[in-house]
C-alpha positions in Angstrom: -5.5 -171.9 -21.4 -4.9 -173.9 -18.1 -3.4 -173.3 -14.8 0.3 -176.5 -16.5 0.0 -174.5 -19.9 1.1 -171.6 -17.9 3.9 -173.8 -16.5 4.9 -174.9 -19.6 5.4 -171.9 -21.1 7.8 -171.0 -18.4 10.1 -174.5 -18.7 10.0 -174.0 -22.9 13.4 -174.5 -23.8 16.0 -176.9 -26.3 19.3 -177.7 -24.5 20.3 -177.9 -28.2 20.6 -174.5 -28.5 22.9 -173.9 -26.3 26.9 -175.4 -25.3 27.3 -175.8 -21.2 29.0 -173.6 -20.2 32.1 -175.1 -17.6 33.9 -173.5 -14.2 36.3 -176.2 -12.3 33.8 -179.4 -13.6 31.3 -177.6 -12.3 28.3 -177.2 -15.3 27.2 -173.3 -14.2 25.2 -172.1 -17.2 24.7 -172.8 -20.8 25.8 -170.1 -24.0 24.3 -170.2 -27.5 27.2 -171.2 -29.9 26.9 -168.1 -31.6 28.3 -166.2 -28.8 30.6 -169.0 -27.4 32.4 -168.6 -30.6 33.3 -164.7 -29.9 34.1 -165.3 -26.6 38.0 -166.4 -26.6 38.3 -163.0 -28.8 36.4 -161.1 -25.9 39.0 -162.6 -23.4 41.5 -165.2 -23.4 40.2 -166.8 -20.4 37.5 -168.2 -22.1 38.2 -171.7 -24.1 35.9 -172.6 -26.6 35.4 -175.8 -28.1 32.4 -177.5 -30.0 30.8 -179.0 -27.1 31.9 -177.0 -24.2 33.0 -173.0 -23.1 35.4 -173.7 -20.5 37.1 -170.7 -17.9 40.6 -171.7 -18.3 42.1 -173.2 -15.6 44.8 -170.7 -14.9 41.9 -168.4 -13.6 42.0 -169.9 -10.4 40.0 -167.6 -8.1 36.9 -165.8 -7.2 38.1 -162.0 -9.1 39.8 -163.6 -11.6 36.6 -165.0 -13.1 34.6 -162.4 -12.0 37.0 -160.2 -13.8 36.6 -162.5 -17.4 33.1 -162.6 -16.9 33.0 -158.7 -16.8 34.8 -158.5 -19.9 32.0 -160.5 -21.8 29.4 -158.9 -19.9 30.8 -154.9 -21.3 31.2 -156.6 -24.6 27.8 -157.7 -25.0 26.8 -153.8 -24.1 29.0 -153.0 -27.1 27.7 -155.0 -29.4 24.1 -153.8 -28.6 22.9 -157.4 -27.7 22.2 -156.0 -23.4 21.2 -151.6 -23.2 23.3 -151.4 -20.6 25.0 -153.1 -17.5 23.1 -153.0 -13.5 25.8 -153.2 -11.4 24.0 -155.8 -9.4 25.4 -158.7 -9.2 24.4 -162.2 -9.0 26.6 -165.0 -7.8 27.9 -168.4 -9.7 27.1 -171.1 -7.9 27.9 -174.4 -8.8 24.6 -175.4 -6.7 22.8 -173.1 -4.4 24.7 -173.1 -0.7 28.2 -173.3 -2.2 31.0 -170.9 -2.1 30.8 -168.2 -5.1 33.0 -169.3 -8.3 32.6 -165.7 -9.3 30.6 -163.1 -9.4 28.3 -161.6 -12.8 26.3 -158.8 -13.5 22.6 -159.5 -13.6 22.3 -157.5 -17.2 24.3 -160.5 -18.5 22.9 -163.3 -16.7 20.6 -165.2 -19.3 23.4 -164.8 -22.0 25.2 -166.7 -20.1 22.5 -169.6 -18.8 23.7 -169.5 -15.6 21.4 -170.3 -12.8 19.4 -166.9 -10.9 17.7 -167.3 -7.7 15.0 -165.0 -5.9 12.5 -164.6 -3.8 8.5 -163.6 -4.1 6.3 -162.9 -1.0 2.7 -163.8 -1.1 0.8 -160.4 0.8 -2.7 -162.4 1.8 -5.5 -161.7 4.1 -7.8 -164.0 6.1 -11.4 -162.7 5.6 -13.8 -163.2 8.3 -15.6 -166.3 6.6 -12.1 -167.6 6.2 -11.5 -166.7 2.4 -7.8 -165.7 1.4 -7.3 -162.5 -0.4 -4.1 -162.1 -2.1 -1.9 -158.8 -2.7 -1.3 -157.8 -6.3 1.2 -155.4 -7.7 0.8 -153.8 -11.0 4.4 -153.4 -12.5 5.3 -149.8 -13.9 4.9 -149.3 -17.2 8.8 -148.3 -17.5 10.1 -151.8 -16.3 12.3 -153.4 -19.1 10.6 -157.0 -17.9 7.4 -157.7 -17.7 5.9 -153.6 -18.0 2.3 -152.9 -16.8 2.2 -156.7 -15.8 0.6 -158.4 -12.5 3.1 -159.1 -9.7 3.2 -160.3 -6.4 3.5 -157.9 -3.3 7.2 -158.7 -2.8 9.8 -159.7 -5.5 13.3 -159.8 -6.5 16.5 -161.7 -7.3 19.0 -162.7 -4.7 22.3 -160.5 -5.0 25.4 -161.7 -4.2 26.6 -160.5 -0.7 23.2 -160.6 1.0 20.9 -163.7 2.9 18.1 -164.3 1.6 16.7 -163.1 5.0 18.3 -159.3 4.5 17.5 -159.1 1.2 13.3 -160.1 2.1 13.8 -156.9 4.4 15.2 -154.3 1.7 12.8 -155.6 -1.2 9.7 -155.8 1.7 10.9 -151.8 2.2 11.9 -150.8 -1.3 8.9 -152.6 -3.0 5.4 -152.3 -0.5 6.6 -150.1 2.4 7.0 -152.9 4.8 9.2 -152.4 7.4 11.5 -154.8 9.1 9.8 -155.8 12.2 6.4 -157.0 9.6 8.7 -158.6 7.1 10.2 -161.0 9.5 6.9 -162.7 10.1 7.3 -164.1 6.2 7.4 -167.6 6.4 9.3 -169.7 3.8 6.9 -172.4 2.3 9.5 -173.9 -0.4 10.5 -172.6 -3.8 9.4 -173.2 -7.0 12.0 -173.6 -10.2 11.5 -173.6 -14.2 14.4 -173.6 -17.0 13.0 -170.8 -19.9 14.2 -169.9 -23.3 14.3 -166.1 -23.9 15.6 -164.3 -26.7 18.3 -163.6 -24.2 19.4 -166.4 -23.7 18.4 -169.2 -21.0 16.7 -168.8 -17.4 17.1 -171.5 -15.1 15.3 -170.1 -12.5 15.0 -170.5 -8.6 12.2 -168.9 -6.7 12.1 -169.0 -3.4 8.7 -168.6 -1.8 7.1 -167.3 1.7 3.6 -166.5 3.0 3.3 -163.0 4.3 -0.5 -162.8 6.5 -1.1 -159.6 6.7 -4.4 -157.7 8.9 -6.9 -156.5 6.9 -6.2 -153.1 7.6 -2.6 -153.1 6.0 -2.2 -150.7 2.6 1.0 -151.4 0.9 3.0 -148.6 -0.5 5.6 -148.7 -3.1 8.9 -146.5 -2.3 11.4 -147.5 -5.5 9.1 -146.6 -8.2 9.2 -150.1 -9.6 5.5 -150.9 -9.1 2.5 -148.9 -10.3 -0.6 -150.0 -8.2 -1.4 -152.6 -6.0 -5.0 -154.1 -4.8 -6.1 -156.9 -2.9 -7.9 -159.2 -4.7 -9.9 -162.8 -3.8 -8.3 -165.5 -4.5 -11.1 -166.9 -7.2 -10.7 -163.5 -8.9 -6.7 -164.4 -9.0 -7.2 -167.8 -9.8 -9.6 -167.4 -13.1 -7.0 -164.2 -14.0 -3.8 -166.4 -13.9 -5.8 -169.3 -15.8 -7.3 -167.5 -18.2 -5.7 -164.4 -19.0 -1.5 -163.4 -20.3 -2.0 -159.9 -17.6 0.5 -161.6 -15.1 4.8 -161.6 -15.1 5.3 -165.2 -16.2 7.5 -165.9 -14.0 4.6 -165.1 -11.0 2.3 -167.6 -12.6 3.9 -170.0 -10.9 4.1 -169.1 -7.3 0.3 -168.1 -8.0 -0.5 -171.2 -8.5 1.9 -173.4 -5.9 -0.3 -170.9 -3.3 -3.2 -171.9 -4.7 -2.2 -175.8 -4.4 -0.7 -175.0 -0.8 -3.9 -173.4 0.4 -6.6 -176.2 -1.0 -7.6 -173.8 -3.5 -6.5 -176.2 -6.3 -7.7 -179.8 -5.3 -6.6 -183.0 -6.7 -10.0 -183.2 -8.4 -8.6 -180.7 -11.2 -7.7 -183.2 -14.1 -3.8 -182.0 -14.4 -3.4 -181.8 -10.6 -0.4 -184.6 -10.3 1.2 -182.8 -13.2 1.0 -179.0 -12.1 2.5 -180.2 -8.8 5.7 -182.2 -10.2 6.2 -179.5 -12.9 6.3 -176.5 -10.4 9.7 -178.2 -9.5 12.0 -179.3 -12.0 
């Protein structure tokens, strides 16, 4: 395996599949026809035709269409196809920085293709001869994504109602013990993004990214139960695990290795250097 074979596997996906899925012109996700079909049934605020699901345009506002989407969202619990809902919920965006079209439970979010953002902190130390050690989570084994898997210090999606900026404090809390005053030192460095077929459904995914240098006295602790271990491990060691192993979340593969680009870790000498860089953001 390879450092863009891991970055492949994370943008694996046939538009094909799938009908876009419509809100006021606005393209906001993408539904497999199977469940498009069901949907007018679910809710008559859905419009279904063979190329497109449409929210009608009598829903007009923000609880309206949060209120349809709901509907689908409890129906997909009934039918078995989701275990059971989060009551978290992400925002629909018709690109990131505009207002809300509505609101939908994260549960329910690949179902309906519609683009989920994050965040995921890089924990590193400086060494004294200048080598980076990174931060690495091992994900309980109860998780219903990714279970026992390799993570970064910091992670989670971006919930509607919150900045990006408040919710890097509550996951830096909830997630390594980090309180707020040592979480604002993260520094964004850029995102990464990748568009992913799942059983579920489809994942376009935005991740946004920040370096966290931390001294080499610092011991994260977890406090929400989500995350198992966590050791601090040299960046080689990290580098040959990403590359040649399937231990880490897939998703992490790939802010893994735009750190190890950003740092000089990965040089342009590696043959697929060009390509892992343009395919880390698609």
């Amino acid at each position: 395996m390879s450092f863009l074979d891991r970055i492949r596997a994370c943008n694996a996906h046939d538009l094909s599949h799938f009908r876009p899925f419509e809100v006021e012109g606005h393209r906001i996700g993408w539904i497999r026809p199977a469940l498009a079909d069901q949907l007018p049934d679910v809710d008559p605020g859905f419009v279904v035709t063979p190329e497109r699901v449409t929210i009608a345009p009598e829903v007009r506002d923000f609880e309206a269409r949060s209120a349809v989407l709901e509907h689908a969202a409890r129906f997909l619990v009934e039918q078995g196809a989701v275990k059971a809902l989060r009551n978290e919920f992400y925002p629909v965006l018709p690109k990131w920085g505009a207002e809300p079209l509505a609101r939908i439970d994260r549960a329910v979010v690949a179902q309906f293709g519609i683009s989920a953002y994050g965040l995921h902190v890089n924990g590193f130390v400086r060494q004294p001869d200048g080598s980076l050690s990174l931060w690495i989570g091992r994900r309980a084994r109860d998780r219903e994504v990714a279970p026992g898997q390799l993570d970064n210090l910091i992670a989670g999606g971006q919930p509607i109602g919150l900045s990006l900026a408040e919710n890097l404090i509550k996951e830096a809390e909830e997630e390594a013990g980090i309180d707020a005053a040592l979480a604002s030192r993260a520094v964004p460095v850029g995102a990464v993004t990748y568009t992913m077929e799942t059983k579920a459904g489809l994942k376009p995914d935005t991740l946004f990214l920040y370096d966290l240098e931390l001294d080499p006295e610092f011991e994260p602790k977890n406090t929400d139960g989500e995350v198992e271990t966590f050791e601090l491990w040299p960046l080689d060691r990290v580098a040959e695990s990403v590359r040649t192993t399937t231990d880490w979340k897939f998703n992490v593969n790939l802010v893994v290795i735009d750190f190890l680009v950003r740092h000089g870790w990965l040089t342009p000498e590696e043959p697929d250097y060009l390509e892992i860089v343009t395919s880390l953001r698609r």
